[in-house]
Every structure is written in C-alpha cells, then in structure tokens.
C-alpha positions in Angstrom: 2.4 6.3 45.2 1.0 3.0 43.9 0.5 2.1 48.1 -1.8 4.6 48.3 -5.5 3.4 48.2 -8.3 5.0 45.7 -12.1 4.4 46.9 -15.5 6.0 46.5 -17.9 6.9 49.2 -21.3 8.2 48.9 -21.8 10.8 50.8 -24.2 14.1 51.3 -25.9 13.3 48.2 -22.5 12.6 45.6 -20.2 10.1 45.1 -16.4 11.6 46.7 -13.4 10.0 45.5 -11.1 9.5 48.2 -7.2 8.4 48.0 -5.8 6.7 51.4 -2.9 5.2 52.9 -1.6 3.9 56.3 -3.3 3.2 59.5 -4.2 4.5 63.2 -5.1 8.2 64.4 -7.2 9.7 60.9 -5.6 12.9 59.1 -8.2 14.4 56.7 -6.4 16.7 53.8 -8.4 19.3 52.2 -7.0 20.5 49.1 -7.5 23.8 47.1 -8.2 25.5 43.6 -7.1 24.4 41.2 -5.6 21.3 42.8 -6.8 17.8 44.0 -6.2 14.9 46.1 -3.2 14.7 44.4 -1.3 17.6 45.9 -1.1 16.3 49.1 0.6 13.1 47.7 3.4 13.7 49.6 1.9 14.3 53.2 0.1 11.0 52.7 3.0 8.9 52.4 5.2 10.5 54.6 2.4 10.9 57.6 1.0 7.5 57.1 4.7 6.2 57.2 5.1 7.9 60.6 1.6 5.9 62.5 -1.0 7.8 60.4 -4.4 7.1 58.7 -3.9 10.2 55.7 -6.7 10.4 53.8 -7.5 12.8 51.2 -10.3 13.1 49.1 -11.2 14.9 45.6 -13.9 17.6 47.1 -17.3 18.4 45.3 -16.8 19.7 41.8 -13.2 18.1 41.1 -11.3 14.6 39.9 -13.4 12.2 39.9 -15.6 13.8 42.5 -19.1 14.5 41.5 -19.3 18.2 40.5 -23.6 19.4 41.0 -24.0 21.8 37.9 -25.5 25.1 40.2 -23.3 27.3 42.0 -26.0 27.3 45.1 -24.8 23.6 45.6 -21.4 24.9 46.9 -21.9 26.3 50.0 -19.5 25.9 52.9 -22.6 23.7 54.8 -22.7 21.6 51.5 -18.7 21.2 52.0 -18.3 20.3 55.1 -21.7 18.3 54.9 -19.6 16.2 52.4 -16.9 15.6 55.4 -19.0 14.7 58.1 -20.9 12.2 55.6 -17.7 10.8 54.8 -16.4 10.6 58.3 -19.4 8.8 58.8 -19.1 6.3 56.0 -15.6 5.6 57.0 -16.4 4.9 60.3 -13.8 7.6 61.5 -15.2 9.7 64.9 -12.6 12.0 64.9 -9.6 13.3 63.2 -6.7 15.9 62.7 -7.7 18.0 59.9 -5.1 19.9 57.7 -6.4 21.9 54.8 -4.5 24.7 52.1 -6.3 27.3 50.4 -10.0 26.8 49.8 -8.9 23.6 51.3 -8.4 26.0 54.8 -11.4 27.4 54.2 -13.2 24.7 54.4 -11.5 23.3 57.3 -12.2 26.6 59.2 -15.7 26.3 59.1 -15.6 22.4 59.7 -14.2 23.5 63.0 -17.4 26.4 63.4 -20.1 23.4 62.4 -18.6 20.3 64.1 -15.3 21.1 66.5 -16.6 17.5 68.3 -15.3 16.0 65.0 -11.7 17.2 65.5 -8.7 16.8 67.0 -6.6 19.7 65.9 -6.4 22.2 62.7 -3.1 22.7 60.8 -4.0 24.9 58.7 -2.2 26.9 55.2 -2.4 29.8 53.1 -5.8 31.1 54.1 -6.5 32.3 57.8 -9.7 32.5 59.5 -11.8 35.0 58.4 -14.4 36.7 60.6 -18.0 36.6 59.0 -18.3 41.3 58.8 -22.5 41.6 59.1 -22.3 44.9 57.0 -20.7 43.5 53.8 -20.7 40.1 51.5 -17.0 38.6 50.8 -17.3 39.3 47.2 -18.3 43.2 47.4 -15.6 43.9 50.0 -13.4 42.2 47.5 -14.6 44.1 44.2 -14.5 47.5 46.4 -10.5 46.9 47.6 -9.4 45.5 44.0 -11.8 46.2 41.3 -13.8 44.0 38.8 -10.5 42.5 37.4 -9.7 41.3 40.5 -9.5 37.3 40.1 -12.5 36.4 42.4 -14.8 38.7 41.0 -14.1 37.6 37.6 -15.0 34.5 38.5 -18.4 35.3 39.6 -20.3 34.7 36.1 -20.7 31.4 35.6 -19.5 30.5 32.2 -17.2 33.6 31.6 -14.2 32.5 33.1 -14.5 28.9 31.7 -14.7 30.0 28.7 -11.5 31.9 28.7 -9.6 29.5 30.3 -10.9 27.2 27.3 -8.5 28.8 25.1 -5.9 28.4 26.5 -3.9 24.7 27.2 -4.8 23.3 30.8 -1.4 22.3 31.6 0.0 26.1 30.1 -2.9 27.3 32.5 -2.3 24.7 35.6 1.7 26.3 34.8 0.1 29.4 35.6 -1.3 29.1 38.6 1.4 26.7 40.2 4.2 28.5 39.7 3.3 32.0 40.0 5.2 33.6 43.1 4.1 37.1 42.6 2.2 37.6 46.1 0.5 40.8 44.6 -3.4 40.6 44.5 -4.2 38.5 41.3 -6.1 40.3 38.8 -7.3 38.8 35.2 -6.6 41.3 32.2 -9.9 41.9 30.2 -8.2 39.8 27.1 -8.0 37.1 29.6 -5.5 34.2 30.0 -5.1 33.6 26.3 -3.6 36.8 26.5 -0.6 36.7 28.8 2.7 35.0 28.0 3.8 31.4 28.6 4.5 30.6 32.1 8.2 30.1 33.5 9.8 26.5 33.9 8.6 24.2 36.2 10.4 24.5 39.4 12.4 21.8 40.7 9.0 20.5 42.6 6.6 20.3 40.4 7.0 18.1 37.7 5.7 17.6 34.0 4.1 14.3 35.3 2.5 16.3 38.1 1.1 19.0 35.9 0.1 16.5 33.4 -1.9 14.2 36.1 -3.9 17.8 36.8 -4.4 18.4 33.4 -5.7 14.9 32.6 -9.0 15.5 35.7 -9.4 19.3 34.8 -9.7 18.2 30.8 -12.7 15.6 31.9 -13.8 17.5 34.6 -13.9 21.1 33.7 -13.3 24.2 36.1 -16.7 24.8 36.8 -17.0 22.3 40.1 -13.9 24.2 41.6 -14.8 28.1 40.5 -18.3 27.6 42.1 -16.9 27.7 45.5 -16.0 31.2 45.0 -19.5 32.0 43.2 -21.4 30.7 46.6 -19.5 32.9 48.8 -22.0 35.2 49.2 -24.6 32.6 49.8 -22.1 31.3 52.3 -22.3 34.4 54.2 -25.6 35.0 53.9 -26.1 31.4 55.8 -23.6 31.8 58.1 -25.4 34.9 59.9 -26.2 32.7 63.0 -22.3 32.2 63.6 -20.9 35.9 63.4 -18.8 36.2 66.2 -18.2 32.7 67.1 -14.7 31.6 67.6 -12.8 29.0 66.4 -12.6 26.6 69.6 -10.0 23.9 68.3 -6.2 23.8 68.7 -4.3 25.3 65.2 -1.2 25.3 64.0 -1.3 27.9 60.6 1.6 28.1 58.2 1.6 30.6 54.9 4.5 31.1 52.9 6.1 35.0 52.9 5.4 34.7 49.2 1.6 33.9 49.3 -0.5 36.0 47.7 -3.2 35.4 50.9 -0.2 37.0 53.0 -0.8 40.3 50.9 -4.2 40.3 50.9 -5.4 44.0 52.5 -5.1 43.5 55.9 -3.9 40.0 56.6 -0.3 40.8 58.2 -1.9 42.9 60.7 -4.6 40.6 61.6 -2.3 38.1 61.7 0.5 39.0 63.5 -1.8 41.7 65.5 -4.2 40.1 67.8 -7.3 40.1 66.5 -6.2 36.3 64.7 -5.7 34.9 68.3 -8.8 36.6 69.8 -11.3 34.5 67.0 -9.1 31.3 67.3 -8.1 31.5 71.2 -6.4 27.6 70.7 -4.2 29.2 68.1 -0.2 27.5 69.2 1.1 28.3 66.4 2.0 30.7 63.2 4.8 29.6 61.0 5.7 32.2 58.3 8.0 29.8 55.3 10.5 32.1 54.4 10.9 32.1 50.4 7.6 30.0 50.2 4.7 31.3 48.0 1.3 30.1 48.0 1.4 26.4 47.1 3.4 25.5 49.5 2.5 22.1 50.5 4.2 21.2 47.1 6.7 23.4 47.3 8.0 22.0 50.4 6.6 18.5 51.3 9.8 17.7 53.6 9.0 20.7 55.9 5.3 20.8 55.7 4.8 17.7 56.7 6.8 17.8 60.0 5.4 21.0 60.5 1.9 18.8 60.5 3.7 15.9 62.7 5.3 18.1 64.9 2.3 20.1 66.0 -0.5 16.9 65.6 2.0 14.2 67.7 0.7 16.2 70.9 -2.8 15.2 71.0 
C-alpha cells in the first residue's frame, strides 16, 4: 500500500485526489457510495503488478476530493467532466475504465459522452440503464418501492445526514459494507439510529479498512456522495439529447448473485433477456459471482481483478 502514489490534480473546476501505482496502458477505477479510492486498493496493486498504470481517484464530494455544497453540481456531465479534465492533466489519451456502483454509473455515461476516451468497460454492480422519456429515475423509483425506499430518502438534502449523524460512522460504514440482503433497501422512519448493530466484519474487510473510511466520511461528511443521487433527476433531464443511444464500447459486467442491483425490479430480465445487449451491442461478457453481494470488488479482490485482466489483456 505504501507503493501506491497520492497526488492532486485540478480539474473541471475542483481539486480530485487521485491515488496511483505502476506504469504502461492507464486503468481508471471509479468507486461508489459510500466508498473511496480506497476500495479499489487491491485492483491497484495487483493490476499495476501485472504491466498496468491503476489509477484511482476520490470523485467529487468524497476523501479528500473537493465536495461543491449544491446538489445541481452533481450531474453525470459534471462527473465525467471531472474524468476527461483529469485525463487531460495526466496526459493520459486513453484508458480501460472499470467502475462499481455509482462508480458504473458514471463509467456508463463516460462511454455515452466520450467512447474516443476508452478502450474497454469492465463494469460492476449497476448495469446500463436506458434514459425512459416518460418518467425521472427518482419517480419510477418512489412509484415501485415507496418513500422509504433508500434513494428517495435521500432526496432532501440534510434529512438523511442528519440521521446518519447519530449514529457512529464506522457502526454505519458496518452497515452498508456488510449487508448481503439483496432485497430493495428501504430506511425505517426512526432511521439508522434505530436498527441494531451490524454483524462482524467478514473476513475481508477489516477494522483498519472500516476505520480508514470512517476517518474521510468524519471530515468530509455524506453530503458530496448523497448528492449524486439528489441530481438524478437533473441528470435525466440533461440527458434528453442521448435517449436511445447505445453504448458503443467493448464491456465486460460482473454483479454478484447477492447484489441488491441484481434484485432491482426488472434487472434479471433485462439482463439476461436481450434488451442489455441491444443498448450495449460490444457487450463480451456477463459474469454473475456466485455467493457475492454487492461490494464485491472487496469481497473478492483475487477474482475481480482477473476478471478485469482477463477481459482488458485483449485490446
């Protein structure tokens, strides 16, 4: 870990804090809520080992990342304006990119904007979503789940972050990490405070590794990181001009049968039923982890990353 390389680059507006190792052919990593750089600390050193430039940064709102205070600054054009910005002002013309979670979603539309930028997409947890004209992400999600449901109760800003204040980070980070229930997550009205104390750590994820998250969430806050979901809509509404346009990069995806994103209403069937390949025609790939839940470049680093070196050593 102490290899790996920690630099900031101005970019789009903000300073990004970046973490890199290795050199040669540029991997970007783009990590998810409510994670960082830091959980892809594992792909970095084993890809960078293997002939790789791995670079991961802290995105808008997290670590030591700048985090803009209004929820209009996190749009998916101000996300992956932040990527091409940094590309820029590494030098870098091209790379693989490999994103989990928000991380993916992210990384999908990177691909929309700005395929000349990539090589190839292996992406996780979150598959590409096609942009419906009739209804915003965030209605279509309060309409199959309710109001509880964790997405819209992260829609006011200060509501959520106040609840989570109550409660430990590290209990909370617990939470999240280790949950493996792949049903959709909804938020009881007493909140977080409310529920019980997390199981033990799995043999994964360490205290170090929660307390590292802990440590950037206590000076950062949650707010950067739950404003991606409050610009969804905005997202949509901006992204009019690309309804119906496919994803023209090759992909490799990979979600673990646990994953709560597997679950999701829907998602098997567009998945595993056409309509996946037909928006993403270079899709090679789809690699369901058996026993895997959602965080799942943690929970397996070994196979995750050959799954990424496998797929990437082609181009």
């Amino acid at each position: 870990m102490e290899k790996i390389e920690h630099t900031t680059v101005s970019t789009n507006g903000i300073n990004m804090h970046v973490a890199s190792i290795g050199t040669g052919p540029v991997i970007l990593f783009l990590h998810g809520f409510p994670q960082l750089w830091y959980s892809w600390r594992h792909q970095l050193l084993s890809l960078s080992s293997l002939g790789y430039r791995a670079i991961a940064p802290d995105l808008r709102g997290y670590g030591d990342t700048d985090a803009p205070p209004s929820p209009t600054s996190y749009t998916s054009f101000h996300l992956v304006g932040d990527l091409v910005g940094l590309l820029d002002g590494l030098g870098v013309e091209k790379v693989f990119l490999v994103g989990h979670d928000w991380g993916a979603i992210i990384a999908w539309h990177f691909c929309l904007f700005r395929p000349d930028r990539v090589k190839a997409l292996v992406n996780l947890s979150v598959p590409f979503t096609r942009r419906n004209p009739k209804v915003k992400p965030v209605d279509r999600y309060r309409a199959l789940y309710g109001d509880d449901f964790y997405i819209c109760r992260f829609q006011k800003p200060g509501e959520i972050e106040e609840d989570f204040a109550q409660v430990d980070t590290a209990k909370l980070l617990k939470r999240f990490l280790t949950s493996r229930n792949p049903g959709p997550p909804c938020i009881p009205k007493m909140g977080y405070k409310g529920l019980p104390d997390p199981r033990p750590l799995p043999s994964w994820l360490s205290e170090e590794d929660v307390n590292y998250y802990a440590s950037k969430f206590n000076q950062k806050g949650f707010s950067g990181g739950l404003n991606y979901y409050r610009a969804m809509n905005i997202t949509w509404e901006l992204m009019a001009p690309w309804t119906g346009v496919q994803i023209k990069v090759p992909v490799k995806f990979i979600v673990g049968e646990l994953d709560l994103t597997y679950h999701f209403h829907g998602a098997k069937e567009y998945i595993h039923g056409g309509k996946f390949k037909k928006d993403v025609p270079f899709l090679q790939e789809v690699v369901v982890m058996e026993g895997a839940a959602h965080f799942i470049n943690e929970e397996k680093p070994e196979e995750i990353s050959a799954h990424i070196y496998d797929f990437i050593k082609k181009f």
